[in-house]
Backbone bond lengths (Angstrom), bond angles and torsions (degrees), N, CA, C in turn:
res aa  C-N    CA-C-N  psi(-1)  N-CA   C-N-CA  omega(-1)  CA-C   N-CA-C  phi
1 X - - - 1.441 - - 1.528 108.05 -
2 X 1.557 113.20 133.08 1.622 102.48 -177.22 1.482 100.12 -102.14
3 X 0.956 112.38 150.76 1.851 127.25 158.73 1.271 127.08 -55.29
4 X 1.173 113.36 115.71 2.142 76.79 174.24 2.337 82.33 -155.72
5 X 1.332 84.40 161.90 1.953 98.50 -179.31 1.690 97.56 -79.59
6 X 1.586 79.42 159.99 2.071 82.17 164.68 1.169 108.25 -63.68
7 X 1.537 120.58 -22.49 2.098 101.54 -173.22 1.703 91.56 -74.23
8 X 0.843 121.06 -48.98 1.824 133.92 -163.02 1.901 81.91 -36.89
9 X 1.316 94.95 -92.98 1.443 126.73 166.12 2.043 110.71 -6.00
10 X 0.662 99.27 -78.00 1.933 111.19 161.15 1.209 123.88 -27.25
11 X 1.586 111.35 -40.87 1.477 135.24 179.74 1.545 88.41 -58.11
12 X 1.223 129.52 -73.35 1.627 142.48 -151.04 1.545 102.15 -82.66
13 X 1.172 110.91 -37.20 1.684 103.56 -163.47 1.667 104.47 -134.74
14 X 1.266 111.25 -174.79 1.169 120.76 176.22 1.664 101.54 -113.12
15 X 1.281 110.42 104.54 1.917 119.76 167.79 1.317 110.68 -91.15
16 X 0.998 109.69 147.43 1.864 137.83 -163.90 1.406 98.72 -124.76
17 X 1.363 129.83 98.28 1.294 129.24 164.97 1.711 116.02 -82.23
18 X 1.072 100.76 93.71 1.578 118.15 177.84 1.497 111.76 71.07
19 X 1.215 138.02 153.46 1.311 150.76 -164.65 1.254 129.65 -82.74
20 X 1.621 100.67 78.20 1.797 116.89 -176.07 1.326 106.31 -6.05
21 X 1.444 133.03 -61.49 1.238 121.44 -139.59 1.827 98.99 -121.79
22 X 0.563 108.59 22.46 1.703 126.24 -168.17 2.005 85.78 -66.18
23 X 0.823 132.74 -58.21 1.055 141.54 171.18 1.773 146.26 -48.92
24 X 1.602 78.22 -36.52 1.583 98.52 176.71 1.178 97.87 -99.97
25 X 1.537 143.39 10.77 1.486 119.87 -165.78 1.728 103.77 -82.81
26 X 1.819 108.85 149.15 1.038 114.85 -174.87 1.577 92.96 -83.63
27 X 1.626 94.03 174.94 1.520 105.32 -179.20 2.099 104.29 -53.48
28 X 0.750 98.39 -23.16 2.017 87.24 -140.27 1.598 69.29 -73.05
29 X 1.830 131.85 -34.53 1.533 123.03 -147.37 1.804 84.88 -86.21
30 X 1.065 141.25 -38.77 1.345 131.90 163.87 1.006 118.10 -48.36
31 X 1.525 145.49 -59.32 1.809 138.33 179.78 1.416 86.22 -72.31
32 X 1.202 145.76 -55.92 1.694 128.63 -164.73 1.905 103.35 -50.85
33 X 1.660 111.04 -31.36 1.674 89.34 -168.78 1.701 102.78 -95.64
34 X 1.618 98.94 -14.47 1.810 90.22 175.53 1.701 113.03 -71.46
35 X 1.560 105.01 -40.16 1.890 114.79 170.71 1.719 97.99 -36.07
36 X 1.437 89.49 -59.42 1.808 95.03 -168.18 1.659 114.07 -55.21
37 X 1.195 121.26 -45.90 1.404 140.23 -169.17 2.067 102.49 -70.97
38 X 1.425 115.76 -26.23 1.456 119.89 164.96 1.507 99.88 -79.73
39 X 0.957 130.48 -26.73 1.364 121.23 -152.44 2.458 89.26 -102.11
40 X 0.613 75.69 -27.38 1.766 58.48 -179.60 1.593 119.05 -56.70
41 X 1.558 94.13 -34.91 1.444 85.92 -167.82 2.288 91.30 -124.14
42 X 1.154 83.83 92.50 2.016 77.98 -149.45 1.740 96.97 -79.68
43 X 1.651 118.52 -11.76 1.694 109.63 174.28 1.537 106.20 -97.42
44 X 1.277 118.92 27.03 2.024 120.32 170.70 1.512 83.33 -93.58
45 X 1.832 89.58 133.07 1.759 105.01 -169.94 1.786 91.39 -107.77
46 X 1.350 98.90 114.69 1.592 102.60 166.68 1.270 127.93 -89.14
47 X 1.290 124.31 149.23 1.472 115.16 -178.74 1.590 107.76 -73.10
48 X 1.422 118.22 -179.73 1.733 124.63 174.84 1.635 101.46 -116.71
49 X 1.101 107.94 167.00 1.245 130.29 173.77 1.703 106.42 -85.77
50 X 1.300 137.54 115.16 1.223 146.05 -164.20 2.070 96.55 -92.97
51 X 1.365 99.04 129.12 1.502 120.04 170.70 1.209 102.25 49.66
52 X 1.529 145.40 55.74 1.739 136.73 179.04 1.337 96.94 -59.54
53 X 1.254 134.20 -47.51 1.809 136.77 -139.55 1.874 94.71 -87.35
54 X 1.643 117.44 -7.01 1.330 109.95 -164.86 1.730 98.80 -116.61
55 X 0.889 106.94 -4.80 1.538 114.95 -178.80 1.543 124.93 -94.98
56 X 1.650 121.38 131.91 1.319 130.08 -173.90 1.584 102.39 -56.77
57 X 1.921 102.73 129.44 1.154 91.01 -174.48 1.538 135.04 -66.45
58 X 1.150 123.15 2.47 1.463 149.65 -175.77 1.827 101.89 -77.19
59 X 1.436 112.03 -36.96 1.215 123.34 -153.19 1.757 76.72 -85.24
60 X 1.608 106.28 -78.60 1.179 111.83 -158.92 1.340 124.95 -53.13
61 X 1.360 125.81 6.38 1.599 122.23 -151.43 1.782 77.63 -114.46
62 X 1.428 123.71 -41.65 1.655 133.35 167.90 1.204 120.12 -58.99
63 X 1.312 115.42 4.13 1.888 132.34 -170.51 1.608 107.57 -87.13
64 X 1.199 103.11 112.63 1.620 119.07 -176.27 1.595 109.33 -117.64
65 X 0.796 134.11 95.29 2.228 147.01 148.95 1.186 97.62 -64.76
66 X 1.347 105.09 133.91 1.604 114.40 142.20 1.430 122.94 -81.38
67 X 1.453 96.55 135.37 1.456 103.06 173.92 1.925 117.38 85.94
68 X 1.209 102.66 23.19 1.438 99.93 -174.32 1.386 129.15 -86.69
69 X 1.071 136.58 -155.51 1.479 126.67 -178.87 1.871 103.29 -88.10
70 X 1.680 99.66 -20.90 1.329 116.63 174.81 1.901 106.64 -53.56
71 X 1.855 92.47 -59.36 1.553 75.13 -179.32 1.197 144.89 -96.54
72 X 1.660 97.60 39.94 1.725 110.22 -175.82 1.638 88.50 -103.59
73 X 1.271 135.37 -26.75 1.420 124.63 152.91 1.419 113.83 -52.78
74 X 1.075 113.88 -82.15 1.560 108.46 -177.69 1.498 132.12 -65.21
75 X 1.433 110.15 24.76 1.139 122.13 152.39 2.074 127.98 -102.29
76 X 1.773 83.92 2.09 1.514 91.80 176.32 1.582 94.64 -106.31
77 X 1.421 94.05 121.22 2.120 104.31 158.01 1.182 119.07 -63.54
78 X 1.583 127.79 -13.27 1.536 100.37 162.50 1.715 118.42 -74.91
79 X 1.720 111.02 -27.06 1.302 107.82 174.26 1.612 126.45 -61.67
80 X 1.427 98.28 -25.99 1.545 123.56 -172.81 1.234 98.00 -78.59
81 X 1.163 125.04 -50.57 1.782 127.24 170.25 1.775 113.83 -37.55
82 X 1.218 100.30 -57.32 1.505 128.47 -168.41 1.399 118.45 -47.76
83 X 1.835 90.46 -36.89 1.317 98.74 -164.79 1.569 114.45 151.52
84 X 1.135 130.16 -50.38 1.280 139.60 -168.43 1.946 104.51 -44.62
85 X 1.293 149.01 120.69 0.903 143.89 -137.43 2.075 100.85 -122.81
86 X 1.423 108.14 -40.95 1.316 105.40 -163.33 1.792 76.24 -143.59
87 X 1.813 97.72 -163.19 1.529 109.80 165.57 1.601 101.79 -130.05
88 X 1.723 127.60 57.38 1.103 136.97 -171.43 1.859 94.10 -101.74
89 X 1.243 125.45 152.07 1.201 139.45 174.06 1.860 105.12 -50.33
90 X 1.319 101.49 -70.14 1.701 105.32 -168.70 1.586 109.77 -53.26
91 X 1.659 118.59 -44.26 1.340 119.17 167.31 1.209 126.28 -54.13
92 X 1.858 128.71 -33.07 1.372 122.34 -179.38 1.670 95.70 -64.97
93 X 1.372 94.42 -52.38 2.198 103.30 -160.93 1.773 91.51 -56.86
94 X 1.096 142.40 -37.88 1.387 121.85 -179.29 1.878 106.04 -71.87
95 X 1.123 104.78 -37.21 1.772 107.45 -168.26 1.551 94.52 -72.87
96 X 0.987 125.23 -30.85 1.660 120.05 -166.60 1.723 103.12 -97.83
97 X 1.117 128.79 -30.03 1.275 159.34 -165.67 1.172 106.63 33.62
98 X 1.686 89.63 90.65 1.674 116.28 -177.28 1.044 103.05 -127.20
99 X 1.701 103.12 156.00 1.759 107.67 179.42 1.054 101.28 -82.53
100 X 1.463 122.28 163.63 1.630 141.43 156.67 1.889 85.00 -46.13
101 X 1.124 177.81 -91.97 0.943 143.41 -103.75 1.782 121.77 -109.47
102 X 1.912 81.58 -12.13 1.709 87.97 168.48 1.965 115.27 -76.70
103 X 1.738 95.01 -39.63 1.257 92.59 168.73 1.409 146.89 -82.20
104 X 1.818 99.48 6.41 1.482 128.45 150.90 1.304 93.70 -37.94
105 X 1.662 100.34 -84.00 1.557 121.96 -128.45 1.521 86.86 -69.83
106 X 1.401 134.49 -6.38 1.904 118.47 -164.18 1.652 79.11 -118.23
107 X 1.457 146.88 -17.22 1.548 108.44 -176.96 1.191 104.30 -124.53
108 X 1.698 132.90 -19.05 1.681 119.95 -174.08 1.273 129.93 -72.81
109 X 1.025 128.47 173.43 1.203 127.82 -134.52 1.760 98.96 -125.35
110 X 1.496 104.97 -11.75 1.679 102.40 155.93 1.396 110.45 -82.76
111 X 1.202 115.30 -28.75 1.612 95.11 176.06 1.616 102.63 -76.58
112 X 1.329 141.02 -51.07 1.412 132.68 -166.85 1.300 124.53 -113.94
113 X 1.627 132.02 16.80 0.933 133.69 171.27 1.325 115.22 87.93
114 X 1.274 136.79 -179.84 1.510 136.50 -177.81 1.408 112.82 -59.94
115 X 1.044 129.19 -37.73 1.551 150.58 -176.10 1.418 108.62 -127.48
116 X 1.601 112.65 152.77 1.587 126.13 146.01 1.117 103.65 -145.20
117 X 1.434 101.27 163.97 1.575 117.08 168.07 1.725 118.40 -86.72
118 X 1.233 124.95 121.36 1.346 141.47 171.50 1.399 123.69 3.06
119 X 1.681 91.76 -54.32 1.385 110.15 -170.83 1.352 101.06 -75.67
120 X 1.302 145.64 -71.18 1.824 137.35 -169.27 1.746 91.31 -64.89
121 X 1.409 141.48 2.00 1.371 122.34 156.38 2.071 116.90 -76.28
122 X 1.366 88.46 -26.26 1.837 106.51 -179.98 2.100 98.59 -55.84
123 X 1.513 119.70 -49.56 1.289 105.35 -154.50 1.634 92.70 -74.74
124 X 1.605 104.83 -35.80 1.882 112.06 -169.04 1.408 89.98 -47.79
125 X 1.497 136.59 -73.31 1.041 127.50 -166.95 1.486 135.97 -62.59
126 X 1.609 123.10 -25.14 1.283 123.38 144.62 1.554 113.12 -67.76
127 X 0.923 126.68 25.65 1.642 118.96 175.94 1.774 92.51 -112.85
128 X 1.094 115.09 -1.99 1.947 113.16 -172.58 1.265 89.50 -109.03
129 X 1.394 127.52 -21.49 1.501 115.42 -167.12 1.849 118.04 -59.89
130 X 1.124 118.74 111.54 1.557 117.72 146.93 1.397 121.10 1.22
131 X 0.737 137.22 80.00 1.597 130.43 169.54 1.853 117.51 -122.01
132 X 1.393 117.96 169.36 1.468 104.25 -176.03 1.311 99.65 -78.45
133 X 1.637 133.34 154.89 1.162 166.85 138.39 1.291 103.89 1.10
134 X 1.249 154.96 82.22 1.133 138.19 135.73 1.229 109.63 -25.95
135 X 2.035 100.73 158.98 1.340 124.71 147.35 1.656 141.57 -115.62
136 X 1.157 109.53 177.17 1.634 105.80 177.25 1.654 104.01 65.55
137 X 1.141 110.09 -155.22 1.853 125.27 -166.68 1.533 105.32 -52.88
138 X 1.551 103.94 -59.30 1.370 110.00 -166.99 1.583 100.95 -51.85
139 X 1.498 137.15 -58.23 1.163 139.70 -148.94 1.563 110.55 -77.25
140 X 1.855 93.28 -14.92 1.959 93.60 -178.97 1.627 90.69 -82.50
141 X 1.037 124.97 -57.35 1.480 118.39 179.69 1.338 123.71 -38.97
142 X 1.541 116.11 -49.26 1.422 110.35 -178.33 1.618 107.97 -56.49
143 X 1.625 107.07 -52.79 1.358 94.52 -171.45 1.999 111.45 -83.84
144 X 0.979 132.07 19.15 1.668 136.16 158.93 1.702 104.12 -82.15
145 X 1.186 112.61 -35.02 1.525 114.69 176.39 1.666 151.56 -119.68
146 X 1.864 87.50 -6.84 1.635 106.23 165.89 1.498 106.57 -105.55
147 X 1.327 113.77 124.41 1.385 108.54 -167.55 1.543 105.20 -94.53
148 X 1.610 118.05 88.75 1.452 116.98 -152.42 1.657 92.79 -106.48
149 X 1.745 111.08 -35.57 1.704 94.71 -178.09 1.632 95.01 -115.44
150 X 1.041 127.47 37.28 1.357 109.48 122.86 1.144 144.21 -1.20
């Protein structure tokens, strides 16, 4: 392996010192790279967050699991760049800017049991994503069953 500096380095290639837009990303490009970031490794079994909907919101927003779908976001540095600060409950729902009931339905543990696997956490979380309004059948369904304005 040879050594060489970012100027060295620059000579040969084009280097990107940290991620222009890491900062500006809108919500939908944040749940689109955490969806994406469950989905790479989609059989890692994460734990759930136990009773969110019964807990003082003071308590729950200070609510830290190991191993959650929370910290497969905050284990990516572009999210950490962006913004994402810890892997505490109240910090994802402000960084993602989700309600307490979207981030029910994507981390507790009455909807998915003690554990899930990554991958069926990828569709829960593209199912919160922002998108334009459908119409007709499809668009009454999405919104009767993705709880997006919550």
């Amino acid at each position: 392996m040879e050594r060489a500096t970012l100027d060295h380095l620059s000579t040969k290639a084009t280097v990107f010192r940290g991620y222009p837009q890491a900062g500006a990303q809108s919500q939908q490009q944040r749940l689109d790279r955490w969806s994406w970031l469950l989905g790479r490794k989609p059989h890692r079994l994460l734990s759930t967050f136990p009773g969110t909907e019964f807990m003082d919101p003071k308590i729950r927003d200070a609510m830290r699991c190991a191993n959650t779908a929370i910290t497969v976001a905050f284990e990516d540095p572009l999210l950490r760049e962006a913004g994402l600060t810890d892997d505490s409950y109240g910090t994802a729902k402000a960084f993602f800017g989700l309600s307490d009931a979207q981030m029910h339905w994507i981390l507790c543990y009455c909807h998915h049991g003690t554990a899930i696997h990554a991958g069926v956490l990828t569709s829960v979380v593209r199912a919160v994503i922002p998108r334009a309004p459908r119409v007709g059948f499809a668009g009454w369904l999405r919104q009767l069953f993705a709880p997006q304005a919550i």
